[in-house]
C-alpha positions, 0 to 999 in steps of 0.5 A, spaced: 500 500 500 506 504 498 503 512 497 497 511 501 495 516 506 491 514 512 491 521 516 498 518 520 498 523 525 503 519 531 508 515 530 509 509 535 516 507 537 517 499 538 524 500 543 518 506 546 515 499 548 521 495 550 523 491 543 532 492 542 535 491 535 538 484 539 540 478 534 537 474 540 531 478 543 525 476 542 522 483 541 514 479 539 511 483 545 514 488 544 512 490 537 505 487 538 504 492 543 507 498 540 501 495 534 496 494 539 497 502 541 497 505 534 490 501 533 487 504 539 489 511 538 485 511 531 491 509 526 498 512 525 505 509 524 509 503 528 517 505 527 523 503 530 530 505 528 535 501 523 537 494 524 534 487 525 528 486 529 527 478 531 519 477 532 515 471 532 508 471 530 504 479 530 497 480 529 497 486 524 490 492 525 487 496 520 489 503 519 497 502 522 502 502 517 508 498 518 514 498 514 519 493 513 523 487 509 521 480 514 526 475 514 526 468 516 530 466 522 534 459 523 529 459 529 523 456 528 517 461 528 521 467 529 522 472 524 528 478 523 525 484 521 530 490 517 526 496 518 530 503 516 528 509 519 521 513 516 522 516 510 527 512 507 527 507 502 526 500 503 
């Protein structure tokens, strides 16, 4: 859905809610809640510095952008997620 406008007015930070850009942190928790708060305050978009985040399985909600290249761990049912700053090219 690149280009498309959902009215984003707060950005939601994933480290704001405990996630670390840490090869063997499981950060699930922390970017399901950081989700979980853009949905509940009406959309916007869910962020995160550089570098590679390792989540397992998230519940995505409507009116939340998220931006990100997902890659598959050697662990089982975990993901690692290269995000970029907001603005940049992915």
């Amino acid at each position: 859905m690149k280009g498309e406008d959902f009215g984003v007015r707060h950005d939601f930070d994933i480290r704001d809610y405990g996630a670390r850009p840490d090869p063997d942190f499981l950060n699930t928790g922390a970017i399901q809640d950081a989700i979980d708060a853009c949905h509940k305050a009406g959309g916007g978009r869910v962020a995160c510095g550089p570098g590679t985040w390792v989540m397992g399985c998230i519940e995505l909600r409507s009116h939340v952008e998220t931006r990100g290249v997902i890659r598959y761990t050697p662990r089982k049912y975990e993901r690692m997620v290269h995000f970029r700053k907001i603005g940049s090219e992915v």
